[in-house]
Backbone bond lengths (Angstrom), bond angles and torsions (degrees), N, CA, C in turn:
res aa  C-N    CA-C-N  psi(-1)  N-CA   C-N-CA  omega(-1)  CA-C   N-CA-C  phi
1 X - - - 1.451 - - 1.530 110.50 -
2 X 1.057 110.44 -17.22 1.626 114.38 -165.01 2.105 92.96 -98.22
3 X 0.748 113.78 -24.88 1.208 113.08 -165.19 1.601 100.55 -97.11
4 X 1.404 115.69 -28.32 1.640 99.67 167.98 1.511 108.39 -97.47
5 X 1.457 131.61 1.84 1.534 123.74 164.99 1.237 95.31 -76.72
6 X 1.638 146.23 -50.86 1.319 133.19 175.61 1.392 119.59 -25.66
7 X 1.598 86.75 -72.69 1.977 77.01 -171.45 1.408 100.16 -75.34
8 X 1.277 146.95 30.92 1.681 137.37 170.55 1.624 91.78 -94.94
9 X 1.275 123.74 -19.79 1.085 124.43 -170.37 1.320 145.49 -87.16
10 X 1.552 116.00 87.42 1.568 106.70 -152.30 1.577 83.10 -149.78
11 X 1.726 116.00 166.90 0.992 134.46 163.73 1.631 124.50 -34.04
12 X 1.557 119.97 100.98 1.373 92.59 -170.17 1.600 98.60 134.05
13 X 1.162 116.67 -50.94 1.450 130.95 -159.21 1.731 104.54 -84.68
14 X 1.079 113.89 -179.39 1.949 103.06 -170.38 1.212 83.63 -131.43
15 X 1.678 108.70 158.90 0.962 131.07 146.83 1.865 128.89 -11.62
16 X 1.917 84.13 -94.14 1.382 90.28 154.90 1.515 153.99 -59.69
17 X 1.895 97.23 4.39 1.492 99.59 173.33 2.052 96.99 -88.48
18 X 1.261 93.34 -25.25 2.063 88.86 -179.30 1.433 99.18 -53.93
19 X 1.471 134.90 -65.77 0.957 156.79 162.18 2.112 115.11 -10.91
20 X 1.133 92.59 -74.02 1.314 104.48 163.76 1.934 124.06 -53.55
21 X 1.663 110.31 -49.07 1.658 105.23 172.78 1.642 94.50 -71.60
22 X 1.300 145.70 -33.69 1.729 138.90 -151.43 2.224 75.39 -78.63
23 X 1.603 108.46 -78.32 1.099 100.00 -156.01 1.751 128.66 -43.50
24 X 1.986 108.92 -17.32 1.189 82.16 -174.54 1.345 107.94 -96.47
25 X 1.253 134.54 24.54 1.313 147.22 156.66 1.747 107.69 -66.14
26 X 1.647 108.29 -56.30 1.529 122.60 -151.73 1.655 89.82 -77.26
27 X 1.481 119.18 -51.76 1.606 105.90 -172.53 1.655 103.53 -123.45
28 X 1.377 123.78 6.87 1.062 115.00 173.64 1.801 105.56 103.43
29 X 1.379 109.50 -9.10 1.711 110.19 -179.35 1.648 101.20 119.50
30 X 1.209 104.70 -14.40 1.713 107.90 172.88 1.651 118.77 -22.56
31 X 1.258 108.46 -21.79 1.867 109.58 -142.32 0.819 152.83 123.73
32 X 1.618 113.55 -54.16 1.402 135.04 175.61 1.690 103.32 162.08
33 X 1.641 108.74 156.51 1.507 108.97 161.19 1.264 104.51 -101.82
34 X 1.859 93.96 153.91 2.171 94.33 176.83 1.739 110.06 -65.10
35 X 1.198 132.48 52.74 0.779 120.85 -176.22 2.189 104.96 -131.58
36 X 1.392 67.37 -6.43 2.017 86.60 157.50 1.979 100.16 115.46
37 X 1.672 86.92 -147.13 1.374 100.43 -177.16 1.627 108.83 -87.37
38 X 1.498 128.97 163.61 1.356 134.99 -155.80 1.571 102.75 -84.14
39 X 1.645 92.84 -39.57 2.332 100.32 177.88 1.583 103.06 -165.48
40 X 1.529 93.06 -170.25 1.471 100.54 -173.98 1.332 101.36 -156.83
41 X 1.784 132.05 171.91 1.081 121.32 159.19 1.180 125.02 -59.61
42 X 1.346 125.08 -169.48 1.422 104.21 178.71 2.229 79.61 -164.77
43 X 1.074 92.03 123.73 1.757 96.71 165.81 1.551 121.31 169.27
44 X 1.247 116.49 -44.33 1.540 108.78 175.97 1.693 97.53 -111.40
45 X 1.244 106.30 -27.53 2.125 86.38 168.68 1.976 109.54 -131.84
46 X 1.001 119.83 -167.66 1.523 109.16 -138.29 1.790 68.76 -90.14
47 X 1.100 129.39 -52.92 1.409 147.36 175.47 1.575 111.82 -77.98
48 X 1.189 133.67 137.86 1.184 137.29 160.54 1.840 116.51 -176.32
49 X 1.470 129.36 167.37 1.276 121.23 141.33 1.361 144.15 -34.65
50 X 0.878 96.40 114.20 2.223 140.82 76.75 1.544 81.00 -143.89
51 X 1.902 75.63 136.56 2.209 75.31 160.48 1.411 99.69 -96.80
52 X 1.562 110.24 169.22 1.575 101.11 -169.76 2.330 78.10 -107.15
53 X 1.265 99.86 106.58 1.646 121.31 178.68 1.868 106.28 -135.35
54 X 1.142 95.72 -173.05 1.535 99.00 -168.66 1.362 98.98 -99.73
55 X 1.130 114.12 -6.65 1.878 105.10 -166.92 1.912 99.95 -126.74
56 X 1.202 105.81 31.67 1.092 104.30 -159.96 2.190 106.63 -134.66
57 X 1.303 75.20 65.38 2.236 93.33 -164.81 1.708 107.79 -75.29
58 X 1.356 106.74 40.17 1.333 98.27 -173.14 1.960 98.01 -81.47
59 X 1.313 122.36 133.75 1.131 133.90 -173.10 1.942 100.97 -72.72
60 X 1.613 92.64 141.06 1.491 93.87 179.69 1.690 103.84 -99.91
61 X 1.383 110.19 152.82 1.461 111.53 -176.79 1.976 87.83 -142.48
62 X 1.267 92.16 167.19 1.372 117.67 -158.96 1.755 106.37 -80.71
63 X 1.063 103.66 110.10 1.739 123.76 162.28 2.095 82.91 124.21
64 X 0.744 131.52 24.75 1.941 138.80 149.78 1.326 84.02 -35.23
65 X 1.579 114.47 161.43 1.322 110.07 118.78 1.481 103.41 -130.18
66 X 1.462 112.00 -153.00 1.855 104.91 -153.79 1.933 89.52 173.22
67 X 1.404 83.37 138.15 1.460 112.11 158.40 1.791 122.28 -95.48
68 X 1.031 110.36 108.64 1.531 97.85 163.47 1.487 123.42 -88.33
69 X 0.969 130.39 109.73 1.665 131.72 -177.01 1.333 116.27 -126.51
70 X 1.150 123.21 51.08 1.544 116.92 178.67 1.559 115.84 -49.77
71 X 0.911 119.78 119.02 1.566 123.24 166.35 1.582 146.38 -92.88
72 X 1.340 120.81 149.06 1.449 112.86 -166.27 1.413 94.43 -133.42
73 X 1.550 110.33 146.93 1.449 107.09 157.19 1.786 97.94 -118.19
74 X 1.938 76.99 140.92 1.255 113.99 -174.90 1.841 114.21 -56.77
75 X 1.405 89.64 -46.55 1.723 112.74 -137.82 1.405 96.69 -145.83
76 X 1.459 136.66 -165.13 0.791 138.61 120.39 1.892 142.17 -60.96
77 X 1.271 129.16 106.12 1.679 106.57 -158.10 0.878 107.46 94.71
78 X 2.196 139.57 -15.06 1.096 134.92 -145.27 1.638 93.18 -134.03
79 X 1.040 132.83 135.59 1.403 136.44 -162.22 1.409 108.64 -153.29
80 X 1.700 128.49 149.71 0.917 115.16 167.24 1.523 117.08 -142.93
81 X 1.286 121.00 108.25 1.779 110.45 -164.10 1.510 80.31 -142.96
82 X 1.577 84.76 127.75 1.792 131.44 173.48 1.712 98.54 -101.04
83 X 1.252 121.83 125.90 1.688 127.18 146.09 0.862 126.14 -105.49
84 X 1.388 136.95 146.59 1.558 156.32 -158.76 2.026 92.53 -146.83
85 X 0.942 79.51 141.79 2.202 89.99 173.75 1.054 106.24 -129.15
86 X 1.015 115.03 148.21 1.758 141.16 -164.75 1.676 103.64 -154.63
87 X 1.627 102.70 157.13 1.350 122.67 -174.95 1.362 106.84 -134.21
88 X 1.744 118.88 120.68 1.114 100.59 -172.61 1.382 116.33 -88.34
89 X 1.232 120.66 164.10 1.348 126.19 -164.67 1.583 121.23 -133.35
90 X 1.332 117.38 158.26 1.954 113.39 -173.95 1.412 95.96 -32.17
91 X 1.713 123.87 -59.20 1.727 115.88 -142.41 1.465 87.57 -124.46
92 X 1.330 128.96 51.90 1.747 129.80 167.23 1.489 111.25 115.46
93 X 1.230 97.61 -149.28 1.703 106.26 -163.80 1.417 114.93 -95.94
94 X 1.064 131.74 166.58 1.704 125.21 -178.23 1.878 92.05 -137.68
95 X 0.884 126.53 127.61 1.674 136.93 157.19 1.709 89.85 -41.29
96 X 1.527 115.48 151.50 1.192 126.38 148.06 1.961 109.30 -126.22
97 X 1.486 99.14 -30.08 1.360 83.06 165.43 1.775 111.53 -108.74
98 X 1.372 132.47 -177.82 1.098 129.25 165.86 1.656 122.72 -70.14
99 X 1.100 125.52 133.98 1.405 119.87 -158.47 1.248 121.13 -78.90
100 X 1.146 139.20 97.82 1.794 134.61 -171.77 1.215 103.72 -55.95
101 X 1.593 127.08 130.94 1.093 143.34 156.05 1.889 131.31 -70.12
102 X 0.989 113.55 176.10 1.574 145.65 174.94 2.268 93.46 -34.71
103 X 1.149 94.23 -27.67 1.501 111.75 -172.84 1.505 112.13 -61.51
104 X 1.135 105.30 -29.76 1.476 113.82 -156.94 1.444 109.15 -42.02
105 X 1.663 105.55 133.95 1.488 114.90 171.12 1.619 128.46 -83.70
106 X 1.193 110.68 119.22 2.145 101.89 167.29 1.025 107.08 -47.51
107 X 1.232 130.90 135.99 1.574 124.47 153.95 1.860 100.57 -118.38
């Protein structure tokens, strides 16, 4: 899910369309998992705007940055959301951190 909101991600594109390609990966187009919203901005507080939600069409323009965190619950109480950051850019997205793979550990 994180790897097709990347490239969904370019100048132009909404919020809630990242939201929409991550979710129909995460539940199939359901909506959302209870495990919240998919990302958020990320720059003057640890949390902030655009959330990446369905009702939430704020258009992305170039030098954004953004959390991708699609989330799953495990269990009940049991949740699991990975973030990766990206910067958007003239012709799409740029990684800011390195992208965790297929590898990923439970802790």
């Amino acid at each position: 899910a994180t790897y097709a909101a990347f490239e969904a991600a370019r100048p132009g594109s909404t919020a809630a369309e990242l939201f929409h390609v991550m979710d129909k990966i995460v539940t199939g187009g359901a909506g959302g998992s209870e495990a919240g919203r998919y990302g958020h901005g990320l720059g003057m507080n640890l949390t902030e705007w655009p959330s990446l939600i369905p009702t939430d069409h704020t258009p992305l323009v170039s030098g954004m940055v953004l959390t991708l965190e699609p989330g799953i619950e495990l269990a009940p109480g049991r949740a699991l959301v990975h973030e990766e950051n990206i910067v958007i850019r003239e012709n799409g997205a740029e990684w800011l951190s390195q992208p965790y793979g297929a590898e990923m550990l439970e802790v």
